[in-house]
C-alpha positions in Angstrom: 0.0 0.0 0.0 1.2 3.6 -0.7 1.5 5.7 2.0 1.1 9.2 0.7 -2.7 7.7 -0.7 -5.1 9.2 1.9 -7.7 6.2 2.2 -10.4 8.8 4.1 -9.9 11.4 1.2 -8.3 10.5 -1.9 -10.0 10.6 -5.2 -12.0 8.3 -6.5 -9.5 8.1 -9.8 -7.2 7.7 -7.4 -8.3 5.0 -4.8 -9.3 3.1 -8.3 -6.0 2.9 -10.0 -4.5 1.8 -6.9 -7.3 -1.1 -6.2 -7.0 -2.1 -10.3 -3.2 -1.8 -10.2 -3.0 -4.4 -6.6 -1.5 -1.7 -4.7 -4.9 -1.4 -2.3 -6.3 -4.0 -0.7 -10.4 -3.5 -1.2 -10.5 -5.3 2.2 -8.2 -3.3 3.4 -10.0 -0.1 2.3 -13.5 -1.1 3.6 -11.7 -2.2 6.9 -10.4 1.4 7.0 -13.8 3.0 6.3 -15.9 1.3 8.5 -13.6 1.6 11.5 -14.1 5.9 10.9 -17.8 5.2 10.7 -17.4 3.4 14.2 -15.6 6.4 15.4 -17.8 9.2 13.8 -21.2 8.1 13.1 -21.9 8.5 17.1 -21.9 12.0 16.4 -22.3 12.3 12.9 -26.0 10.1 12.8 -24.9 10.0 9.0 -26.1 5.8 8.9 -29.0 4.5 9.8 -27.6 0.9 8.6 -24.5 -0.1 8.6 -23.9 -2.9 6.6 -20.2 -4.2 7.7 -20.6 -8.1 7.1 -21.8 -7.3 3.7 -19.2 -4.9 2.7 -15.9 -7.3 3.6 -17.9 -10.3 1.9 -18.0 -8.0 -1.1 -14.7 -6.1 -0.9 -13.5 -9.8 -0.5 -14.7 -10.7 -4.0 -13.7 -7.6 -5.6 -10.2 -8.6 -4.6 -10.6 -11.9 -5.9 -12.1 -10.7 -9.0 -9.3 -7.9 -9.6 -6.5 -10.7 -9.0 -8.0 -12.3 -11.4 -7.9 -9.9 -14.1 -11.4 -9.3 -13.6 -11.4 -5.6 -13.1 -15.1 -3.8 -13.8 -13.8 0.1 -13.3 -13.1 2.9 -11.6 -15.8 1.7 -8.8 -14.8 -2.1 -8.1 -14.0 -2.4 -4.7 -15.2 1.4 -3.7 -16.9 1.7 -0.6 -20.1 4.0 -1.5 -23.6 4.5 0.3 -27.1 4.8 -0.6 -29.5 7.2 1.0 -32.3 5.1 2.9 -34.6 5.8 0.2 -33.3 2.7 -2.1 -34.3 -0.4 -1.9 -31.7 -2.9 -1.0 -32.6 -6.7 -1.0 -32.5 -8.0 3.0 -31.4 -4.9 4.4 -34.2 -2.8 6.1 -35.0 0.7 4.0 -36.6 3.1 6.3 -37.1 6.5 4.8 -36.1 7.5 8.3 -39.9 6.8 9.1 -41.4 5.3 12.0 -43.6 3.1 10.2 -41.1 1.7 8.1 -38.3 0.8 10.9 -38.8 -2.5 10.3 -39.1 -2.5 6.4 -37.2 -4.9 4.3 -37.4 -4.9 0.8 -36.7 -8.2 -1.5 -35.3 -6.7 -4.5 -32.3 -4.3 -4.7 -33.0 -0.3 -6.4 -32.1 -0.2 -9.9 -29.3 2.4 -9.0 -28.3 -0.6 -6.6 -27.8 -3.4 -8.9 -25.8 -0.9 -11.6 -23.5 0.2 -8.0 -23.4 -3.9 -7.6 -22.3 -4.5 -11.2 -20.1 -2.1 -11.0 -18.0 -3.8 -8.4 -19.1 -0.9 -5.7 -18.5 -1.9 -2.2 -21.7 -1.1 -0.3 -20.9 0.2 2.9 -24.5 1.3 4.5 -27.4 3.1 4.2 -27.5 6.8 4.8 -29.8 8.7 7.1 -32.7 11.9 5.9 -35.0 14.1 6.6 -38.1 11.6 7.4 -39.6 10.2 4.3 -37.6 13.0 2.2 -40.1 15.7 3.5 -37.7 18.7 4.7 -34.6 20.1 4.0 -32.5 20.3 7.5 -32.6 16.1 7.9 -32.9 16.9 11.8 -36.7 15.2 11.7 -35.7 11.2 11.4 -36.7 8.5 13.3 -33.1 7.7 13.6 -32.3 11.0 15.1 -30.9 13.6 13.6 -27.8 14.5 11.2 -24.9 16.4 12.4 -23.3 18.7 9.7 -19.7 17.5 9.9 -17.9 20.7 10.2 -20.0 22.5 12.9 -21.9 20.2 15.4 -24.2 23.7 16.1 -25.7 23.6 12.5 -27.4 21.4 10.4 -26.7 19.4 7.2 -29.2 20.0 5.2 -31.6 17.6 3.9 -33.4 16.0 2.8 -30.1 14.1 1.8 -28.1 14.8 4.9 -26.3 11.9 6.0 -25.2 11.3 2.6 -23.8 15.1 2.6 -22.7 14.3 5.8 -21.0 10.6 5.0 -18.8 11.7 1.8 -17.9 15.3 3.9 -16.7 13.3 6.8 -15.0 10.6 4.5 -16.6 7.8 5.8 -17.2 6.5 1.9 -16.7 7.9 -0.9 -19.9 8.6 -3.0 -23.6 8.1 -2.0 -26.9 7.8 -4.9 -29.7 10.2 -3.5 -32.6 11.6 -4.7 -33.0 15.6 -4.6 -36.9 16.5 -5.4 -37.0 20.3 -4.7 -32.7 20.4 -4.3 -32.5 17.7 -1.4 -29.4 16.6 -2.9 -27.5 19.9 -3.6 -28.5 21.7 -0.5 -26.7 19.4 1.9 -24.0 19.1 -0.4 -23.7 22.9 -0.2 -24.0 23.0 3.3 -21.6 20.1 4.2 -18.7 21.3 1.4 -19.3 18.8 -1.0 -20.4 18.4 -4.6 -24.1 16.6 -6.0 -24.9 16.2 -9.6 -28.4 15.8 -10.3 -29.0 14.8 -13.7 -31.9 15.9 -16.6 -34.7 14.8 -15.2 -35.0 10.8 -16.5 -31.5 10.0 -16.8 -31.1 7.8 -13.7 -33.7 5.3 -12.6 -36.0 6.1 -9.8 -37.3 2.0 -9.9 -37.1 1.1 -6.2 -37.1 4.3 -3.8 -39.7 3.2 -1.4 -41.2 0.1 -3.9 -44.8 -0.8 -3.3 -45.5 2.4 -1.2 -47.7 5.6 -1.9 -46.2 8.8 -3.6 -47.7 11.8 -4.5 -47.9 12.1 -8.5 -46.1 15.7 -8.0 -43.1 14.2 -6.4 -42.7 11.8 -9.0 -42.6 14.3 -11.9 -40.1 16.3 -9.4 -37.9 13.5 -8.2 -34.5 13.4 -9.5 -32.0 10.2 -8.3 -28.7 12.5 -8.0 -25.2 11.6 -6.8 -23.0 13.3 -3.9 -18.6 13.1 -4.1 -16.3 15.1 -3.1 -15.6 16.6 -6.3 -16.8 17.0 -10.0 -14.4 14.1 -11.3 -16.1 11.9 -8.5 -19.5 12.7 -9.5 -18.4 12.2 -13.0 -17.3 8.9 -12.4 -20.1 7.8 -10.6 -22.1 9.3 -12.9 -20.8 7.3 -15.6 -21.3 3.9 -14.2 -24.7 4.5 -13.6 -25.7 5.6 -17.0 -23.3 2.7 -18.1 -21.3 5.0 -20.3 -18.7 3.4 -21.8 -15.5 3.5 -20.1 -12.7 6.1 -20.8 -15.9 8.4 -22.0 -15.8 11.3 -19.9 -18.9 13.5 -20.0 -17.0 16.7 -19.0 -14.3 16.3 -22.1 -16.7 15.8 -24.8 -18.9 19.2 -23.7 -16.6 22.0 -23.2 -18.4 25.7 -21.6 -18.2 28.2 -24.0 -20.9 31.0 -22.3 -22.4 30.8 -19.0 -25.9 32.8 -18.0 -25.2 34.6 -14.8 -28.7 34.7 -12.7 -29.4 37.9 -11.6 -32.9 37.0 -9.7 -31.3 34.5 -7.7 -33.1 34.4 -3.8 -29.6 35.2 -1.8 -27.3 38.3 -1.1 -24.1 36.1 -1.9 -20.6 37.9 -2.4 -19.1 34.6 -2.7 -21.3 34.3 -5.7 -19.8 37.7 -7.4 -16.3 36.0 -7.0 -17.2 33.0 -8.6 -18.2 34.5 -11.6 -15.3 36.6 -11.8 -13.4 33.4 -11.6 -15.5 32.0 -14.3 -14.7 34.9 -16.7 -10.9 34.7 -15.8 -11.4 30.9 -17.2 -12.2 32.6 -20.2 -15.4 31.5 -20.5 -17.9 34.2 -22.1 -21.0 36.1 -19.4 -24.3 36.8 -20.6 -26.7 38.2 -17.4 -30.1 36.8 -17.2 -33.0 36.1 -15.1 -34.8 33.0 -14.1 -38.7 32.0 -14.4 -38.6 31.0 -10.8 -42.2 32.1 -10.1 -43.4 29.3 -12.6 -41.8 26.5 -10.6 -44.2 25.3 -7.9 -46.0 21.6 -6.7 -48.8 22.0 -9.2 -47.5 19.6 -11.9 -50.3 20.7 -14.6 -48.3 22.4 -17.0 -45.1 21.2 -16.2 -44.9 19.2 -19.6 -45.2 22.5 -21.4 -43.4 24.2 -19.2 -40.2 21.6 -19.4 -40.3 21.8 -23.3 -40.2 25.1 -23.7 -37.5 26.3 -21.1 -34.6 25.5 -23.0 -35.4 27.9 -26.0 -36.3 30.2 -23.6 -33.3 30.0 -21.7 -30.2 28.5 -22.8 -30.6 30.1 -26.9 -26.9 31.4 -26.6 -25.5 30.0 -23.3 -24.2 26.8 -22.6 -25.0 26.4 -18.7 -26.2 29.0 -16.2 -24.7 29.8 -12.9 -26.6 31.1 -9.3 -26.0 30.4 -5.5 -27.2 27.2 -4.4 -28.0 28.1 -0.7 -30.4 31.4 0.1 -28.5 31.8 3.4 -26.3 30.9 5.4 -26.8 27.1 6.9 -28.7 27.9 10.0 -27.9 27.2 13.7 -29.9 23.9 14.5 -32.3 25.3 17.3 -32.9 27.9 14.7 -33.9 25.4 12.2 -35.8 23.8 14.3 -37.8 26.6 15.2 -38.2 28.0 11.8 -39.4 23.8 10.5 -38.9 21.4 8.3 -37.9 23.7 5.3 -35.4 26.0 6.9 -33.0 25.2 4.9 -35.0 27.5 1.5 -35.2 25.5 -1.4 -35.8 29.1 -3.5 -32.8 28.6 -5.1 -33.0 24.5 -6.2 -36.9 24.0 -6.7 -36.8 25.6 -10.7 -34.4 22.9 -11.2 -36.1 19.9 -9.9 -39.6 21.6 -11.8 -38.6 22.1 -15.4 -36.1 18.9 -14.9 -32.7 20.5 -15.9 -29.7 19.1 -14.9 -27.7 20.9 -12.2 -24.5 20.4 -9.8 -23.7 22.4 -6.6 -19.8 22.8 -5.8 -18.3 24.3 -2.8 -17.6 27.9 -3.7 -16.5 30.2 -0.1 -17.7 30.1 3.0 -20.2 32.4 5.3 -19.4 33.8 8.3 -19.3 31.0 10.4 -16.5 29.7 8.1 -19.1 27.1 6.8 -19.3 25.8 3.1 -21.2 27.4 0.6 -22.5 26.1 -2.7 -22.1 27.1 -6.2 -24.7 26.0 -8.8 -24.2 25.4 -12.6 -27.2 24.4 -14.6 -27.6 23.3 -18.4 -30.8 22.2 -20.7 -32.2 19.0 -21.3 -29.5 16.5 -21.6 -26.5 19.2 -20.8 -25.0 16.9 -18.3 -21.9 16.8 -19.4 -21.9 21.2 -20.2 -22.2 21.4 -16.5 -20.0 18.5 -15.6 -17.4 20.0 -17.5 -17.7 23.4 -16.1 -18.0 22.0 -12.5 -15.1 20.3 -13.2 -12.9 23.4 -15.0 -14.1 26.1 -12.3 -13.0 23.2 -9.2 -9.5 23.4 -11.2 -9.2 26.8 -12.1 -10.0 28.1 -8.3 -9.1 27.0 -5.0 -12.6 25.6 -3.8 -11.9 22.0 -4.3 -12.7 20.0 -1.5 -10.8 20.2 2.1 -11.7 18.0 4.9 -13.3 19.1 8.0 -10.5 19.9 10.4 -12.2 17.6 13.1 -12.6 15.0 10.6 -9.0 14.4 9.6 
């Protein structure tokens, strides 16, 4: 094993080549990961369900398979997480709701079996805001989520032990779903990055099988995933679309002009840095504002709505760029006395509405010296204009990820 690789933090690329080239032990590197999640998780809440036996058994046959020449790619042998929204096949899947403690689906997600094919290690099941229903993931029946880099503020939700998880570098990727931004909120809260794709792109076949769902959340629900950068999402990304390997979305879908949001719900000078960074990049500005008013939980038009926005929008612009938080992430006895939704969503929802795809990257920090987010949005199938520009602007600037200093 090399020592200089940092097995809580290192890229994904990174941790890969080592496990394909024999110079990482997959047992080794589960071993390592589940050991911090029996030293954090106490305070982080991130888990709900651990599953330790099953990730040795198969980090054990990833090593076996590797060995044997059998390598599947840049995930085989990769501990990752699923939020407990996803079905997985003997092992409970809760919701983080009362009523479904005890639940235990027989058939994996779909987002499950591709991680499985893939060779992904899966290390647990991540805790959220009861049944996905609020945005500070301190309401679960599992208690609540502690954001990893202040104990005194929340994570964000409804994805927050995800957020939490990949922040704390207890794995190193979760699948979530984000329905009104409950993927990139967190993410932008707890310093890392979440991809959520154009709306159909990733399966949503077994979040919550067999139960009840409001037709509006279905048309708003978006599976997303959550790394610690843009390469890491990108990889991820491409396993789970089953994108040929060596095909990076980001290279094949370079940024050319970005829309700068003007209407945006947030008084962010982070925000006005970023996009000077952006234009520094080279990378052309055209100032814009954003039909936000027409996003909301009535789904009646939202057909009509979804195929006209990108004429409308994204005519001469390749992505578009606006804070992903409204505020600050807030104290958690402010949260909880403000409800479910303190953490505003003003900033996600459009997103999630007229089904764009859109990532959130770290991009400064408040006054608390917490993370905020950065979000990059493209039309219909742009996945790879704002992978690509995630990825440049995480190169170009110093806000790549750095580990909580309690965390290390």
């Amino acid at each position: 094993m090399i020592e200089r690789l940092d097995l809580s933090f290192a890229s994904i690329a990174d941790i890969g080549a080592e496990i394909r080239d024999g110079q990482l032990s997959p047992v080794a590197l589960a071993d390592h990961c589940l050991h911090r999640i029996e030293a954090l998780n106490p305070t982080l809440n991130a888990f709900i369900t651990v599953t330790a036996e099953l990730a040795r058994e198969q980090a054990r046959k990833a090593e076996i398979d590797i060995r044997a020449g059998h390598w599947r790619g840049p995930l085989h042998g990769v501990p990752v997480a699923v939020k407990d929204f996803y079905d997985t096949a003997g092992i409970r899947t809760t919701a983080g709701f009362e009523h479904f403690r005890n639940r235990v689906p027989s058939q994996d997600a779909e987002m499950v079996v591709r991680l499985r094919n893939a060779g992904a290690v899966l290390i647990g099941k991540t805790n959220m805001h009861k049944l996905g229903m609020g945005t500070t993931s301190l309401d679960s029946d599992f208690g609540p989520v502690v954001n990893p880099r202040s104990a005194s503020h929340v994570a964000g939700g409804s994805s927050g032990g995800s957020a939490a998880a990949v922040a704390a570098g207890l794995c190193f990727a979760t699948v979530d779903t984000d329905a009104i931004g409950s993927g990139r909120l967190p993410a932008a809260s707890c310093g890392v990055t979440c991809h959520k794709p154009t709306f159909g792109v990733l399966s949503t076949a077994g979040i919550l099988a067999g139960e009840k769902a409001d037709p509006a959340i279905l048309l708003l629900s978006h599976p997303c995933v959550t790394a610690r950068s843009a390469e890491d999402v990108t990889l991820v990304f491409s396993v789970l679309t089953n994108a040929p390997q060596g095909d990076s979305f980001r290279d094949r879908c370079p940024v050319r002009r970005v829309g700068a949001v003007t209407n945006f719900a947030a008084s962010d000078a982070a925000f006005d840095a970023a996009i000077v960074s952006i234009a520094a990049m080279g990378i052309g500005r055209l100032e814009l504002r954003l039909p936000f008013e027409r996003a909301s939980f009535d789904v009646s038009t939202i057909e009509d709505d979804r195929a006209t926005i990108d004429a409308a929008i994204f005519g001469d612009i390749d992505a578009i760029a606006l804070p992903t938080l409204t505020a600050p992430a807030p104290e958690v006895n402010e949260a909880r006395a403000r409800g479910d939704t303190a953490v505003s969503a003003n900033n996600t929802f459009f997103c999630n509405y007229y089904g764009l795809p859109a990532i959130s990257v770290p991009c400064g920090v408040d006054i608390n010296g917490l993370p905020l987010g950065l979000q990059f949005v493209g039309p219909h199938g742009g996945d790879g204009h704002v992978l690509s520009l995630a990825h440049a602007y995480q190169q170009a600037t110093e806000w790549r990820y750095i580990p909580p200093q309690s965390m290390k």
